[in-house]
N, C-alpha and C positions, 0 to 999 in steps of 0.2 A: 550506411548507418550501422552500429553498434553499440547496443547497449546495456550495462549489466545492471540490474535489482535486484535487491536487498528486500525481500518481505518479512517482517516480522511483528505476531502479533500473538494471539491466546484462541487455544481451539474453540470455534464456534464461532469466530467473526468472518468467516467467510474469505479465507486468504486463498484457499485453492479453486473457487469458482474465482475470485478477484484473477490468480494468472491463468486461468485457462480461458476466461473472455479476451483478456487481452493477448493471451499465446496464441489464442483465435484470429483475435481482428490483426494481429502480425501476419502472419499466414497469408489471411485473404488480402490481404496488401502486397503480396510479393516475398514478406522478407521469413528467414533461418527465426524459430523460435524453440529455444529448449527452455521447459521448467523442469526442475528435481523441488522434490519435498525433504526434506530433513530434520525434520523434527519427529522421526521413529513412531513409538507407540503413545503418542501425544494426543491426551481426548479433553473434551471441553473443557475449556479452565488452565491446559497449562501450554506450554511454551510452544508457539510453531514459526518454524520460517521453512520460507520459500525462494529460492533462484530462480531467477526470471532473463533470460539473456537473448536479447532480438537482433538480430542483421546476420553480422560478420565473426562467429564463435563458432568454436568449436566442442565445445566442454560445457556440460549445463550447471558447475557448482562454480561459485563465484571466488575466486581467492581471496584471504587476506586484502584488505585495503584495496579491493578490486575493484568494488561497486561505485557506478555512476549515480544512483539515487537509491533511498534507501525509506521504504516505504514504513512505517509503523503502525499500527493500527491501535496500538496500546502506547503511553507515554514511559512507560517503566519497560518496556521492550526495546524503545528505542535508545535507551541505554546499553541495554544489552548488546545492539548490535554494533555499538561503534569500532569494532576490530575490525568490521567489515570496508569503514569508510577511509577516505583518505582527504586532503583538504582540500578537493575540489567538491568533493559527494555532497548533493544536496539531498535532506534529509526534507520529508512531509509523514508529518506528528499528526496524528489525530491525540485531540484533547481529553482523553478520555484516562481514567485511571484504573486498572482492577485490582485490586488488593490482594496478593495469594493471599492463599485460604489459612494456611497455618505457621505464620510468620507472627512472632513475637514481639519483633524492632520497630519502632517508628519508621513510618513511610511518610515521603515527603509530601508536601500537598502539591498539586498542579501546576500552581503558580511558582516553587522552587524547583520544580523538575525542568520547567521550561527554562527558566531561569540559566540552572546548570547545563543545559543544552546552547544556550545562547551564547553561555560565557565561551565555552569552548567549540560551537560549528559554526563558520562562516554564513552556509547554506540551509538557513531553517525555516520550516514552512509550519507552522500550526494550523491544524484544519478542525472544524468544529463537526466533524463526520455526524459524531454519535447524537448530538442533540439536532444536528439536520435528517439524523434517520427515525428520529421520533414524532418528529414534527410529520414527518410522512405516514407515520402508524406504526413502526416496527423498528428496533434498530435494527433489526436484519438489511436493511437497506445500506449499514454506514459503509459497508463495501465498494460499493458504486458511487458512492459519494467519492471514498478515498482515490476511485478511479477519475474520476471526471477533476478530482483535484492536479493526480500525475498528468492526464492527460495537457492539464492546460497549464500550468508549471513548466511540464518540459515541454511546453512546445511539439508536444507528440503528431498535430495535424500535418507539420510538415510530412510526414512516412507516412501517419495512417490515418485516412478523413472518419470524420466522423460518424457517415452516414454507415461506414464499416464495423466501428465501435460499436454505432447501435444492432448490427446484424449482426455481430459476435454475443450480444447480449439476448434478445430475443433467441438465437439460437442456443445456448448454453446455458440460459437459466429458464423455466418453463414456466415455473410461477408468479405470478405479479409484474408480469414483462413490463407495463407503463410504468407503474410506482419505478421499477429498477431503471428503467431508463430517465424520469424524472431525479431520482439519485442523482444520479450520472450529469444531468445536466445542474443540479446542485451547486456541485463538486468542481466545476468549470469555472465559478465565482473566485477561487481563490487563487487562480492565477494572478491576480494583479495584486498582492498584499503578501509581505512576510511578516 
């Protein structure tokens, strides 16, 4: 197995608990997991990704047109990271829009962001994270959502069972362990829909 991810989204949506449960349930599975952070002095509100790379790697930052899947947690993110992708890279969109805070230009609505993502990636998954982490009480939750979406998307049971995923999560997040793992199983719903 080998796999590179693409994380990108805005500080405070939970991208580095998101790879460090699943740099976890890698691990407890057998396999190589490196994540690197890259997004510097990035605090809530602006721009974060993360390298996520499991099995057979050697290097934790993903190159250019590297990445096998490319996670977004924001829909205006997921444009940003298309330099990452190449035309196999399946991309999962959470539907979610944040507006930066000091931008003067028209910002597209949702429905044209996805739009433009459809026109141009073969591979696209839109996942309704944030209003499935509401419904559970908190969008703090859309994290595990976004996870149990990669998870069942890629196919990830094959490498790593579930029952691991969830002992990667009870172990690394301490609060609200059901809610998060309810998340998670959320998030498993949109494997069968693009």
């Amino acid at each position: 197995m080998r796999l590179s991810m693409y994380l990108a989204g805005v500080g405070g949506q939970g991208l580095i608990t998101f790879a460090t449960v699943l740099g976890d349930a890698a691990l407890r599975a057998g396999y190589k997991a490196l994540i690197a952070e890259t997004h510097g002095l990035s605090q809530r509100g602006g721009s974060v990704d993360v390298h996520v790379r499991i099995g057979d790697v050697d290097a934790p930052l993903i190159p250019r047109n590297g990445a096998d899947v490319i996670v977004a947690f924001e829909i205006l993110e997921a444009l940003r990271a298309v330099n990452y992708a190449n035309e196999n890279t399946t991309f999962i969109v959470n539907r979610r829009l944040i507006r930066p805070p000091a931008t003067k230009q028209r910002i597209p609505s949702i429905e044209e962001l996805e739009n433009m993502l459809r026109s141009s990636i073969k591979n696209v998954y839109f996942i309704n994270a944030y209003e499935d982490a509401v419904k559970l009480g908190n969008v703090i939750y859309e994290n595990m959502v976004m996870l149990g979406a990669l998870y069942s998307i890629m196919n990830l049971s094959q490498y790593i069972p579930q029952d691991i995923i969830e002992e990667a999560i009870k172990m690394n997040i301490r609060r609200d362990v059901d809610r998060n793992i309810k998340a998670f199983m959320l998030g498993l719903r949109y494997g069968n829909t693009t």
